[in-house]
PDB file of N, CA, C and O in Angstrom, chain B, residues numbered from 101:
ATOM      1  N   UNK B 101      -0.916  13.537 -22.359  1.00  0.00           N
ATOM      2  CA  UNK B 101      -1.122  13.518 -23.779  1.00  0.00           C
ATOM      3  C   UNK B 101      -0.457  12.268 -24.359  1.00  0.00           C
ATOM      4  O   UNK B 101       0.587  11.907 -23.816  1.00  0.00           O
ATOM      5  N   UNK B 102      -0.886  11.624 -25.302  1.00  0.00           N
ATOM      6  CA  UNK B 102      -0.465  10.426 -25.790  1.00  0.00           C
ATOM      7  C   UNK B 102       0.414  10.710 -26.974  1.00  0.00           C
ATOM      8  O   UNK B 102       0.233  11.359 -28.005  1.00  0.00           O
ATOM      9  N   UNK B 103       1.341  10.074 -26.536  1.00  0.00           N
ATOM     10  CA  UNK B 103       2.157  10.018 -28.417  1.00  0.00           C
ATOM     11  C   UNK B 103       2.755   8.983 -29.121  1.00  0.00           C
ATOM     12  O   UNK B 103       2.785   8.003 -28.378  1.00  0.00           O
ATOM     13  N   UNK B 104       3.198   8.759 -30.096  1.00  0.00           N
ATOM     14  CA  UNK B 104       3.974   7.878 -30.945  1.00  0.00           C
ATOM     15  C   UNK B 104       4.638   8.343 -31.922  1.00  0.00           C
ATOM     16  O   UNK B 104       4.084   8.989 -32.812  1.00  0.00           O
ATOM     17  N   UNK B 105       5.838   8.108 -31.914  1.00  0.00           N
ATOM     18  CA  UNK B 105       7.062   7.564 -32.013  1.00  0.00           C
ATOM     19  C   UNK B 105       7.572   6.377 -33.166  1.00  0.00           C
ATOM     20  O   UNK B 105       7.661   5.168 -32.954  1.00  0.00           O
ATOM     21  N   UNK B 106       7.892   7.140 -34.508  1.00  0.00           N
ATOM     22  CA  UNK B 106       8.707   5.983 -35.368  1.00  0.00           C
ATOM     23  C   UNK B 106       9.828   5.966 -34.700  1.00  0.00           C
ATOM     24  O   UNK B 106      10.202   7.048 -34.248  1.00  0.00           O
ATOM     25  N   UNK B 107      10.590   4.865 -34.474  1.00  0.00           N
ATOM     26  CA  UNK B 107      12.351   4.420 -34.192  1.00  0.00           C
ATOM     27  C   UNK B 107      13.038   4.227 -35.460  1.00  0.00           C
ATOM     28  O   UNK B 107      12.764   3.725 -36.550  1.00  0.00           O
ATOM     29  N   UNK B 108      13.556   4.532 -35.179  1.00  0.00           N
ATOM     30  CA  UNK B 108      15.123   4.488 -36.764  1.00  0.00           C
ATOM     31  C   UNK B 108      16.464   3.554 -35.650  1.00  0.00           C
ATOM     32  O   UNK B 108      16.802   3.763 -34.485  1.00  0.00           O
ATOM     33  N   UNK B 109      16.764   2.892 -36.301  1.00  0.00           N
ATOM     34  CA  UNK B 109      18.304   2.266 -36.479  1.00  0.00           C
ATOM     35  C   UNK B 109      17.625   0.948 -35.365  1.00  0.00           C
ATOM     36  O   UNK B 109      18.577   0.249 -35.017  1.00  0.00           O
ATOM     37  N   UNK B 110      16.594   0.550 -34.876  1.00  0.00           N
ATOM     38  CA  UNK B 110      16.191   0.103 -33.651  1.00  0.00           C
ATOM     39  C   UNK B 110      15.393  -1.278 -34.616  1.00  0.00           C
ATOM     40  O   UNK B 110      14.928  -1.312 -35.755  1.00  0.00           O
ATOM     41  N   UNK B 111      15.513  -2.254 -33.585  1.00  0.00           N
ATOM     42  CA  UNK B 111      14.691  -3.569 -33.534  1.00  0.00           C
ATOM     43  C   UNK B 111      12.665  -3.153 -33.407  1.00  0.00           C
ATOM     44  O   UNK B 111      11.777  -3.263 -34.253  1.00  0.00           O
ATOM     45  N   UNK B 112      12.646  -2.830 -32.424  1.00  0.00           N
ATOM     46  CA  UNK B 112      11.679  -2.069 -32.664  1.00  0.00           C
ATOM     47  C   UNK B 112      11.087  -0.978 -33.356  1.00  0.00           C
ATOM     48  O   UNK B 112      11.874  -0.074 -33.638  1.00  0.00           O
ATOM     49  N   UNK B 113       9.750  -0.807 -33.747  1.00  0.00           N
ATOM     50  CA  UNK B 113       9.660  -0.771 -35.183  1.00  0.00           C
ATOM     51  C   UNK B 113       8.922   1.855 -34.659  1.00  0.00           C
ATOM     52  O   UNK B 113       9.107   2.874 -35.324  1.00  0.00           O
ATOM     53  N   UNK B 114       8.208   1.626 -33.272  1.00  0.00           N
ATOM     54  CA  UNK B 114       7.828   2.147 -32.559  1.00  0.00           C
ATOM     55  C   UNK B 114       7.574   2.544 -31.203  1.00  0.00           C
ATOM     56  O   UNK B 114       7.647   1.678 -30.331  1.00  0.00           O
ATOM     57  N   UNK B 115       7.285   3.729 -30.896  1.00  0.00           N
ATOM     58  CA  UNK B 115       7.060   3.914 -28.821  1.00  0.00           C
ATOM     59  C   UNK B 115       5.986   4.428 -28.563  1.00  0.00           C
ATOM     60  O   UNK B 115       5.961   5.635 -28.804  1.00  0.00           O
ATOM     61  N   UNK B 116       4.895   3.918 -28.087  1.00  0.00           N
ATOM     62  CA  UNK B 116       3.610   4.610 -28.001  1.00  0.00           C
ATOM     63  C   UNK B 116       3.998   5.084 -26.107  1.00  0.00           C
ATOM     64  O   UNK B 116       4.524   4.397 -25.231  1.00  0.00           O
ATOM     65  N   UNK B 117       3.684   5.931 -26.079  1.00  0.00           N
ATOM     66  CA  UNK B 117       3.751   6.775 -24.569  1.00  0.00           C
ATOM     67  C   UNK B 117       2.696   8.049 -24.072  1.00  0.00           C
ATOM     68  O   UNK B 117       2.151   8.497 -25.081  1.00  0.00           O
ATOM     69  N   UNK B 118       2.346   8.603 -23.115  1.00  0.00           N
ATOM     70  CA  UNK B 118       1.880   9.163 -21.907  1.00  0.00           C
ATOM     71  C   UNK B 118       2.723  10.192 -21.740  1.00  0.00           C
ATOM     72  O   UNK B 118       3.650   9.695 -21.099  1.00  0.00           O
ATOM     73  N   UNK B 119       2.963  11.298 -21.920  1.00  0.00           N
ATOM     74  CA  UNK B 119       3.590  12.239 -20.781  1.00  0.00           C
ATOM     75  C   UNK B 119       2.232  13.051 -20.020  1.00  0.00           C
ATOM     76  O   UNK B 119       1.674  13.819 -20.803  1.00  0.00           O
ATOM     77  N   UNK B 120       1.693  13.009 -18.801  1.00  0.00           N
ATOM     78  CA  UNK B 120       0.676  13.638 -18.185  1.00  0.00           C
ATOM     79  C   UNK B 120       0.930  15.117 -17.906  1.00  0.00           C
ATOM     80  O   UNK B 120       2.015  15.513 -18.332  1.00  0.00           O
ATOM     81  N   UNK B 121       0.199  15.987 -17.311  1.00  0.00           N
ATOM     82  CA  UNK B 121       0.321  17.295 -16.980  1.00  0.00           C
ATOM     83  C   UNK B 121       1.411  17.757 -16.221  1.00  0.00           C
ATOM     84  O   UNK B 121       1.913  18.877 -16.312  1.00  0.00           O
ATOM     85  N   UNK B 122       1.816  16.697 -15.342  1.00  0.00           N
ATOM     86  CA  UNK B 122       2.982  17.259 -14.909  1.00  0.00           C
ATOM     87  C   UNK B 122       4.163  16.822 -14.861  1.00  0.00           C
ATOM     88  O   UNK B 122       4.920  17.116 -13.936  1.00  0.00           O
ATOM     89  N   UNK B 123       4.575  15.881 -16.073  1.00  0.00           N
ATOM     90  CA  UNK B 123       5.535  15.822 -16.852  1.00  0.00           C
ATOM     91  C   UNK B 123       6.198  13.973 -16.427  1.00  0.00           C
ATOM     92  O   UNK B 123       7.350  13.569 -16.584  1.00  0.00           O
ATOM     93  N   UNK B 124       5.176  13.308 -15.962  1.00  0.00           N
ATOM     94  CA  UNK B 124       5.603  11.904 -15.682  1.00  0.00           C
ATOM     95  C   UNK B 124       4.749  11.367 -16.625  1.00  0.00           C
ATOM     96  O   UNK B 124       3.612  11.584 -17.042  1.00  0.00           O
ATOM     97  N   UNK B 125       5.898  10.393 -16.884  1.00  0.00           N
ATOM     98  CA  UNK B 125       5.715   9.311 -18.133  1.00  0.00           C
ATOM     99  C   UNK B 125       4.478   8.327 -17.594  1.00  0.00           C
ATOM    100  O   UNK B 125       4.197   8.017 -16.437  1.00  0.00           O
ATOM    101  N   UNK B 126       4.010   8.049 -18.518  1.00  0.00           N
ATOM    102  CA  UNK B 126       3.019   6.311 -18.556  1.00  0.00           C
ATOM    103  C   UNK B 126       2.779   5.548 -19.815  1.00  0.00           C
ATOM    104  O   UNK B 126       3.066   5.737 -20.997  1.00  0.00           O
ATOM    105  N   UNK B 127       2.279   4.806 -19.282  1.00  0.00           N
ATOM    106  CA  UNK B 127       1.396   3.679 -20.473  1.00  0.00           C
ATOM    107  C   UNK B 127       2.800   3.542 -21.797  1.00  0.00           C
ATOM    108  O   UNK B 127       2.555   3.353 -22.989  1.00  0.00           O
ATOM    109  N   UNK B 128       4.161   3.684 -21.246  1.00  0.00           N
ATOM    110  CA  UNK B 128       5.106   3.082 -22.109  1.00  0.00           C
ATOM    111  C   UNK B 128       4.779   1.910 -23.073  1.00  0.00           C
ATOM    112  O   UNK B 128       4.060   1.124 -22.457  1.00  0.00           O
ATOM    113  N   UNK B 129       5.002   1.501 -24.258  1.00  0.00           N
ATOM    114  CA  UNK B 129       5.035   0.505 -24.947  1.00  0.00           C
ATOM    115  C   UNK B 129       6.046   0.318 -26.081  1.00  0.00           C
ATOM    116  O   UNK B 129       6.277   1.450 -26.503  1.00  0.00           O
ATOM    117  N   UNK B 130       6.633  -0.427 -26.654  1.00  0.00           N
ATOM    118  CA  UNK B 130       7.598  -0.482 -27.687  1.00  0.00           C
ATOM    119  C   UNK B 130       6.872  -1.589 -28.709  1.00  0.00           C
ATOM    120  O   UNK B 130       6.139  -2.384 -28.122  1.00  0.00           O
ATOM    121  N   UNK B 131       6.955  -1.717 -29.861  1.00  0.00           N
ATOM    122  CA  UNK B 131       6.619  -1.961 -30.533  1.00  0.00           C
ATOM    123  C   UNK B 131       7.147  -2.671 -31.305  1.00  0.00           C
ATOM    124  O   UNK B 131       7.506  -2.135 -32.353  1.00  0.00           O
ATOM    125  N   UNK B 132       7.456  -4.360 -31.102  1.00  0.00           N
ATOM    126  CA  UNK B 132       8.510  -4.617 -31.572  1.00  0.00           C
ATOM    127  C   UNK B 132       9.852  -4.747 -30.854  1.00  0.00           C
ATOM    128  O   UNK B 132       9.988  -4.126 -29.800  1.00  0.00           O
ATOM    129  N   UNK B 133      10.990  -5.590 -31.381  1.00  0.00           N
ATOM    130  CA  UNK B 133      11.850  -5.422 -30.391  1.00  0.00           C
ATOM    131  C   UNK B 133      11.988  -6.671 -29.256  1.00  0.00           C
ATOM    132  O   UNK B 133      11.182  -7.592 -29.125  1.00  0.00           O
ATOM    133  N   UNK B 134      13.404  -6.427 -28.355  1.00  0.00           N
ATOM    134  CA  UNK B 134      13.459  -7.704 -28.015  1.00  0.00           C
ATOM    135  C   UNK B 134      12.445  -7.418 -26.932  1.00  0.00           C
ATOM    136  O   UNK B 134      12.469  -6.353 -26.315  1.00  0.00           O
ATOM    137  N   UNK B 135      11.457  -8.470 -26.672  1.00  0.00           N
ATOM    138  CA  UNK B 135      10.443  -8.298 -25.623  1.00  0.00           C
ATOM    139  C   UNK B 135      10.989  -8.331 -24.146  1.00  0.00           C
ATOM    140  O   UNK B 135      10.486  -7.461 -23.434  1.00  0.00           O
ATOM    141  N   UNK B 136      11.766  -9.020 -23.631  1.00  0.00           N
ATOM    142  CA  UNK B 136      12.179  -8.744 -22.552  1.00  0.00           C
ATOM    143  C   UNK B 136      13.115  -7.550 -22.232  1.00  0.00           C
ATOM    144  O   UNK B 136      13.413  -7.032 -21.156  1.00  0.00           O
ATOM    145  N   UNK B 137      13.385  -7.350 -23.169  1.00  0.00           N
ATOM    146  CA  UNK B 137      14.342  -5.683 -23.079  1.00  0.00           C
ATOM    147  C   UNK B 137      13.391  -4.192 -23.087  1.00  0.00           C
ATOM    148  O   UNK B 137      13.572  -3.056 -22.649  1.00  0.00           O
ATOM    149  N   UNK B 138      12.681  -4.647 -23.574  1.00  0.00           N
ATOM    150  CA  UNK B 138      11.365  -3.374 -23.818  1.00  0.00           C
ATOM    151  C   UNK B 138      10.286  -3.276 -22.857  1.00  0.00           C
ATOM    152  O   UNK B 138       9.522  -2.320 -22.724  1.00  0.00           O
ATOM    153  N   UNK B 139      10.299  -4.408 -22.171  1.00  0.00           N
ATOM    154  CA  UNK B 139       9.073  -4.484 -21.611  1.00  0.00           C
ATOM    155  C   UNK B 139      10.015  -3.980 -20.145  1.00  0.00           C
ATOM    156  O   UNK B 139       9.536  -3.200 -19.322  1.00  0.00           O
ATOM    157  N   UNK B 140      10.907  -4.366 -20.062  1.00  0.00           N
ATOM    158  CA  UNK B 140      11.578  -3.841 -18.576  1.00  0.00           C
ATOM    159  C   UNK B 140      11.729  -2.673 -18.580  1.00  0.00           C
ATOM    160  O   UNK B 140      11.180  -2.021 -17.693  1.00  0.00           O
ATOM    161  N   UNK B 141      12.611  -1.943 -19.688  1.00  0.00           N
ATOM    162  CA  UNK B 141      12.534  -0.632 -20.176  1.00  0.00           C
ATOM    163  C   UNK B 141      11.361   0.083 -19.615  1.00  0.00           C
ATOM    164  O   UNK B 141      11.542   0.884 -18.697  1.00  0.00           O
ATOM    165  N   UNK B 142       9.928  -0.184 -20.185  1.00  0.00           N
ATOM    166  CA  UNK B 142       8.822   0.467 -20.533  1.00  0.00           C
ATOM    167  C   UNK B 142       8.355   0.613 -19.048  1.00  0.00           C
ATOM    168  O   UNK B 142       7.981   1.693 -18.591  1.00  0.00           O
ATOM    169  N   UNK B 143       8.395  -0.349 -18.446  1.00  0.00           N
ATOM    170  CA  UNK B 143       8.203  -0.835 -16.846  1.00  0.00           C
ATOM    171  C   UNK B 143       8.807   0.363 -15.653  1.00  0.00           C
ATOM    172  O   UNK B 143       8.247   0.915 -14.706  1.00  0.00           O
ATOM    173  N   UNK B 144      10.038   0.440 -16.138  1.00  0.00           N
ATOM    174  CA  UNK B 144      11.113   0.910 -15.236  1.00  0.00           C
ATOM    175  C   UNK B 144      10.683   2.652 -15.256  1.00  0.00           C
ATOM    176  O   UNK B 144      10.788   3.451 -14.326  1.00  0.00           O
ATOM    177  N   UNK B 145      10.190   2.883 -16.610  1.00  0.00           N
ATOM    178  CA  UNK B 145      10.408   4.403 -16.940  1.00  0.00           C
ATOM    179  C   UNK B 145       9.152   4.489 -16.555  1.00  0.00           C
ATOM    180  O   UNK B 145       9.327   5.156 -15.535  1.00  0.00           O
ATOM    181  N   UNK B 146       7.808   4.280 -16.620  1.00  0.00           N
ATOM    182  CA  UNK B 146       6.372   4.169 -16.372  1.00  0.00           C
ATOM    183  C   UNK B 146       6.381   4.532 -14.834  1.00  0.00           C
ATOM    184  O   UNK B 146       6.776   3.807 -13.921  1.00  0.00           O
ATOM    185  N   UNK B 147       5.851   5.829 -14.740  1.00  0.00           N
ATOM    186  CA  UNK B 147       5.438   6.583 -13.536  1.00  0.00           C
ATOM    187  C   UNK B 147       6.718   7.665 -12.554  1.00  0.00           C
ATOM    188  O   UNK B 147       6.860   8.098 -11.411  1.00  0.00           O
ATOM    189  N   UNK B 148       7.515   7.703 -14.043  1.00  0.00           N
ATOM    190  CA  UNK B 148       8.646   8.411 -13.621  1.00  0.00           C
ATOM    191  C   UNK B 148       8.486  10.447 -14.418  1.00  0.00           C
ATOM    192  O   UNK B 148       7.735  10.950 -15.253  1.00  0.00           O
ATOM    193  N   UNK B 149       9.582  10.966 -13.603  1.00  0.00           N
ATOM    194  CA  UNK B 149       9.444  12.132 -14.864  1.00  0.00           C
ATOM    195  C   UNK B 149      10.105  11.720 -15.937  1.00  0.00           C
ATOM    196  O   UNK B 149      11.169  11.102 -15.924  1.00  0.00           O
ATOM    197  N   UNK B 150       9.246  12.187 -17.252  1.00  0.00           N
ATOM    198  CA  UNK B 150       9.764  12.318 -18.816  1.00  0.00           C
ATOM    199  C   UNK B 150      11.448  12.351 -18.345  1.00  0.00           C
ATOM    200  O   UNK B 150      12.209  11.423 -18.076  1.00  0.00           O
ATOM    201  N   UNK B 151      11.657  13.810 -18.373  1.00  0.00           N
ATOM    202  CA  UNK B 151      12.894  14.300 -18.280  1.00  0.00           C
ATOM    203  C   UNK B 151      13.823  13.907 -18.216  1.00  0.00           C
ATOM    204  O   UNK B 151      14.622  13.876 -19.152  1.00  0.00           O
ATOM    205  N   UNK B 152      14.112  13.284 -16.584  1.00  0.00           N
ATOM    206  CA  UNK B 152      14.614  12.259 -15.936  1.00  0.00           C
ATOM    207  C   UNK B 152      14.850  11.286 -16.815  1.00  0.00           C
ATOM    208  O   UNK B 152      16.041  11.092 -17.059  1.00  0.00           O
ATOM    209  N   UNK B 153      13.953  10.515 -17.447  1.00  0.00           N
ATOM    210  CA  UNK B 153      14.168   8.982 -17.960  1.00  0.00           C
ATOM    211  C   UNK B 153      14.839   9.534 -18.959  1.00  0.00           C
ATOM    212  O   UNK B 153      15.830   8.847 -19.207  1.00  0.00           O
ATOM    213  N   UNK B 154      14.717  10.827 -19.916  1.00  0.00           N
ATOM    214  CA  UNK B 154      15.224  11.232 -21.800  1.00  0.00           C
ATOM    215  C   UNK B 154      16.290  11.054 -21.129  1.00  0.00           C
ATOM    216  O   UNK B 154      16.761   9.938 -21.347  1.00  0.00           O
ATOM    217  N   UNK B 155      17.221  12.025 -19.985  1.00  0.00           N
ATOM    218  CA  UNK B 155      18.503  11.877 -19.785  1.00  0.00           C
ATOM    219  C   UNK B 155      18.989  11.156 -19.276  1.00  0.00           C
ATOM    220  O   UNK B 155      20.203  11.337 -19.183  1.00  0.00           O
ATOM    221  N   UNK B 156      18.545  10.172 -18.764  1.00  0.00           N
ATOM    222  CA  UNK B 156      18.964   8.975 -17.990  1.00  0.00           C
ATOM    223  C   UNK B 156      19.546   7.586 -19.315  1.00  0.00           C
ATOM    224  O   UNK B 156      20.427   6.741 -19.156  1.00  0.00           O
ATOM    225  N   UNK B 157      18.807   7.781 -20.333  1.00  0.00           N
ATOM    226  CA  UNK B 157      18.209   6.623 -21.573  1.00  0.00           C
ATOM    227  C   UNK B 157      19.615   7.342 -22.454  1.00  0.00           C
ATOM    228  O   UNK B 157      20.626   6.670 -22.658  1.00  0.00           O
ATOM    229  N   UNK B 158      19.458   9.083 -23.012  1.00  0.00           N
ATOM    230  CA  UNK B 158      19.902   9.230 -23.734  1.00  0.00           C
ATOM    231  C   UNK B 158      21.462   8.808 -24.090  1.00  0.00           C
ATOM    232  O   UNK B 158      22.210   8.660 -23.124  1.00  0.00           O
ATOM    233  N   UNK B 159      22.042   8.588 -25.529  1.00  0.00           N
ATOM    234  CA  UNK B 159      23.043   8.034 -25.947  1.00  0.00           C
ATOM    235  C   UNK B 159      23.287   6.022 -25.630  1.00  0.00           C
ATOM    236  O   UNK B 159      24.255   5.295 -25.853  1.00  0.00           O
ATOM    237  N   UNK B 160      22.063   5.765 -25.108  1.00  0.00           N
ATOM    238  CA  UNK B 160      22.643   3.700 -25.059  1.00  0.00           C
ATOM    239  C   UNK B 160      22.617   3.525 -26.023  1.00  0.00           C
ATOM    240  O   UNK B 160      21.698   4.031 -26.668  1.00  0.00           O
ATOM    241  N   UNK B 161      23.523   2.779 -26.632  1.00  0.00           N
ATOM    242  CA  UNK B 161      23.864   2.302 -27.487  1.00  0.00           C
ATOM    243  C   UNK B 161      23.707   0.525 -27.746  1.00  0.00           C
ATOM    244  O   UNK B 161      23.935  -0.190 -26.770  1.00  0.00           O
ATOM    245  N   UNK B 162      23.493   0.163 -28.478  1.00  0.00           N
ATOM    246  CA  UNK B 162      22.955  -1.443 -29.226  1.00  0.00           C
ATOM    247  C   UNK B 162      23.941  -1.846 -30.211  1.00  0.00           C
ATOM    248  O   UNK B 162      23.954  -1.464 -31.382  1.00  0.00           O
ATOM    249  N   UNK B 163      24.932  -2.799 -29.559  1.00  0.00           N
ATOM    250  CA  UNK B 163      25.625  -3.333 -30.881  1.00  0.00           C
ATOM    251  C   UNK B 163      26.545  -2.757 -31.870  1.00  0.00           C
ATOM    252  O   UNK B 163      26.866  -3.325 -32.913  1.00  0.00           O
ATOM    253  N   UNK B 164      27.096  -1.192 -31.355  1.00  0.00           N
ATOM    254  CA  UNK B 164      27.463  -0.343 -32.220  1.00  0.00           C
ATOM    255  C   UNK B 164      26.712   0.122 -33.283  1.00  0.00           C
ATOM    256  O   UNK B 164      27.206   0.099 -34.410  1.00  0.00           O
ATOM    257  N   UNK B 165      25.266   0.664 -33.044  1.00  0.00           N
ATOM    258  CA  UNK B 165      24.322   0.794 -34.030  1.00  0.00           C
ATOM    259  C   UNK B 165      24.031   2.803 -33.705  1.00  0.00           C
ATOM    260  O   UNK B 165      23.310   3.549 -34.368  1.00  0.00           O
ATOM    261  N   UNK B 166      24.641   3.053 -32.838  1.00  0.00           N
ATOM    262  CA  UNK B 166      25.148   4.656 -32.636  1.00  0.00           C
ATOM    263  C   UNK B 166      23.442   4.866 -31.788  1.00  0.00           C
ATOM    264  O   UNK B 166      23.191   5.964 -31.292  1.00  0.00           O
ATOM    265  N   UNK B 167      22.414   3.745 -31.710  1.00  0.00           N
ATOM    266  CA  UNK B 167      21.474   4.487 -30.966  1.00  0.00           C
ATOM    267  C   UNK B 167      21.068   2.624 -30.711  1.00  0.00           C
ATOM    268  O   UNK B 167      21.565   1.577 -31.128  1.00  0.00           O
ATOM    269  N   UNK B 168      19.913   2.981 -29.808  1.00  0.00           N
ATOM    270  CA  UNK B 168      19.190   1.385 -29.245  1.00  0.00           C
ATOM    271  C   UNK B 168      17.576   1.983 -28.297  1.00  0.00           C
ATOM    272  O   UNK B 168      17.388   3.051 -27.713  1.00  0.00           O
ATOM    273  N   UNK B 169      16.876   1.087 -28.435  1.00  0.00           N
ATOM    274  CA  UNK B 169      15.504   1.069 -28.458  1.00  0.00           C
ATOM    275  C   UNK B 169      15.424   2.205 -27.384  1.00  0.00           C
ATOM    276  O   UNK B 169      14.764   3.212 -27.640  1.00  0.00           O
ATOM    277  N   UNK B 170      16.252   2.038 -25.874  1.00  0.00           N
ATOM    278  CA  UNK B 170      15.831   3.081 -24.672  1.00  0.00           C
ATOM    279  C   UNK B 170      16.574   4.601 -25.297  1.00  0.00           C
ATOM    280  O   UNK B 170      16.088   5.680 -24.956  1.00  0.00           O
ATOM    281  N   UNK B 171      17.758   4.538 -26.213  1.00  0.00           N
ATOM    282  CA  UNK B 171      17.908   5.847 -26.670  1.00  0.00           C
ATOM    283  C   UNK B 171      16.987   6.308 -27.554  1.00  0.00           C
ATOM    284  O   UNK B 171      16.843   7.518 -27.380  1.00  0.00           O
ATOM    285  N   UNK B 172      16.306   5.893 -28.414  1.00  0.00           N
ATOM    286  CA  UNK B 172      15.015   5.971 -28.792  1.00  0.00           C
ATOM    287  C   UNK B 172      13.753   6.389 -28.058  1.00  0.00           C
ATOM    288  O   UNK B 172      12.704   6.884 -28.472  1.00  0.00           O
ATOM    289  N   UNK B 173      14.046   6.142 -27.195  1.00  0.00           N
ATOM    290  CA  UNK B 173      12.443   6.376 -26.598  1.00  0.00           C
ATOM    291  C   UNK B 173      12.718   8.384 -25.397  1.00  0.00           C
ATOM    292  O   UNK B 173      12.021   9.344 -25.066  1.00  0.00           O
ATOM    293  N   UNK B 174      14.108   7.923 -25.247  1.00  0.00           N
ATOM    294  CA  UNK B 174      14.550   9.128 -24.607  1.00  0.00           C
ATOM    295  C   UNK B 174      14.376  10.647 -25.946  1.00  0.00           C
ATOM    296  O   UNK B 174      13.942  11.767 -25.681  1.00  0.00           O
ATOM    297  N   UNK B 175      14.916  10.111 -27.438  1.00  0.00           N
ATOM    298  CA  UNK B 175      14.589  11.484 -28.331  1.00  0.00           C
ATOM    299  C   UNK B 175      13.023  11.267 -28.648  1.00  0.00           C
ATOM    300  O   UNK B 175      12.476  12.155 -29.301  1.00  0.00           O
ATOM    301  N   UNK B 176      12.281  10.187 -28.250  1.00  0.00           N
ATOM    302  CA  UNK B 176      10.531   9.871 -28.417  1.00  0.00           C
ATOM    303  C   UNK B 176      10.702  11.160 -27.486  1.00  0.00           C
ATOM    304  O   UNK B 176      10.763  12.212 -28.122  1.00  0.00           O
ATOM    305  N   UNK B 177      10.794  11.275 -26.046  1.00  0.00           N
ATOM    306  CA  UNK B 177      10.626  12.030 -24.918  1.00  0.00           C
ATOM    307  C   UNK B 177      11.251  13.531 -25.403  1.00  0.00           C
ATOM    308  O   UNK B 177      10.551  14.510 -25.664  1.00  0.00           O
ATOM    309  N   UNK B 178      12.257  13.499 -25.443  1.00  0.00           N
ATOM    310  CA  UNK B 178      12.635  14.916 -26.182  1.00  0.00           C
ATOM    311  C   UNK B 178      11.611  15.928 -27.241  1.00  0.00           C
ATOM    312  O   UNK B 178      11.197  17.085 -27.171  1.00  0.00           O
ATOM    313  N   UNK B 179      11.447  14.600 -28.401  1.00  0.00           N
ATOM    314  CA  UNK B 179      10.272  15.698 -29.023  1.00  0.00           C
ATOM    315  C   UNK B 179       9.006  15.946 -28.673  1.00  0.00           C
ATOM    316  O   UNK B 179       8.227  16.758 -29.173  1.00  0.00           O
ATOM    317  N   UNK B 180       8.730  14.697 -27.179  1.00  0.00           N
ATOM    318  CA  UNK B 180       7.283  15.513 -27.177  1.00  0.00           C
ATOM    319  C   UNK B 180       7.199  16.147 -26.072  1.00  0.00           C
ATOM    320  O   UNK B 180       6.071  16.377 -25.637  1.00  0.00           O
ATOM    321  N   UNK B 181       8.290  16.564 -25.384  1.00  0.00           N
ATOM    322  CA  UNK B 181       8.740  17.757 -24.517  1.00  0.00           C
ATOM    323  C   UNK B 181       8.856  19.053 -25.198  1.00  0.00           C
ATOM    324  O   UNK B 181       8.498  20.047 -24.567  1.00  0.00           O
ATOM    325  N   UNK B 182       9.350  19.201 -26.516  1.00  0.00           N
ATOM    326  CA  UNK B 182       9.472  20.111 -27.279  1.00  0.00           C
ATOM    327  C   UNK B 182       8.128  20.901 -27.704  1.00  0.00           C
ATOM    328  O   UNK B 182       8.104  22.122 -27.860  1.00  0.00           O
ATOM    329  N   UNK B 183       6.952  20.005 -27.882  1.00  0.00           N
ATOM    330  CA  UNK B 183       6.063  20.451 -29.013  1.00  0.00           C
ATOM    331  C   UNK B 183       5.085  21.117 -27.737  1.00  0.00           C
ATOM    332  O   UNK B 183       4.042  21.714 -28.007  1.00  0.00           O
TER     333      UNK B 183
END
């Protein structure tokens, strides 16, 4: 199922993502943001489980900004684990 993702406190503006039927991520994208940081990100997590990557991502922090683009994409993963 495809989703997207507004980011708050983040350089990037959005996370368009994939979680498939049995719960591995794809087709990552960020939207915005430093491009070489997002695109490795998006790369790294792409063909992994959701799960895995939310808790792996969750709490990085950017600059003292209390969240950063991959903690972002980990509560992206959280809510569409939820719904």
């Amino acid at each position: 199922m495809k989703h997207s993702y507004k980011t708050h406190g983040t350089c990037s503006s959005a996370i368009e993502f994939e979680i498939d039927e049995a719960g591995i991520l794809h087709n990552v994208k960020f939207c915005g943001g430093c491009p070489g940081n997002t695109t490795g990100v998006a790369c790294l997590a792409s063909g992994r489980p959701a799960r895995e990557i939310a808790d792996m991502l969750r709490g990085t922090d950017c600059r003292g900004r209390g969240t950063s683009c991959p903690d972002q994409l980990a509560k992206a993963i959280d809510g569409a684990l939820a719904e």
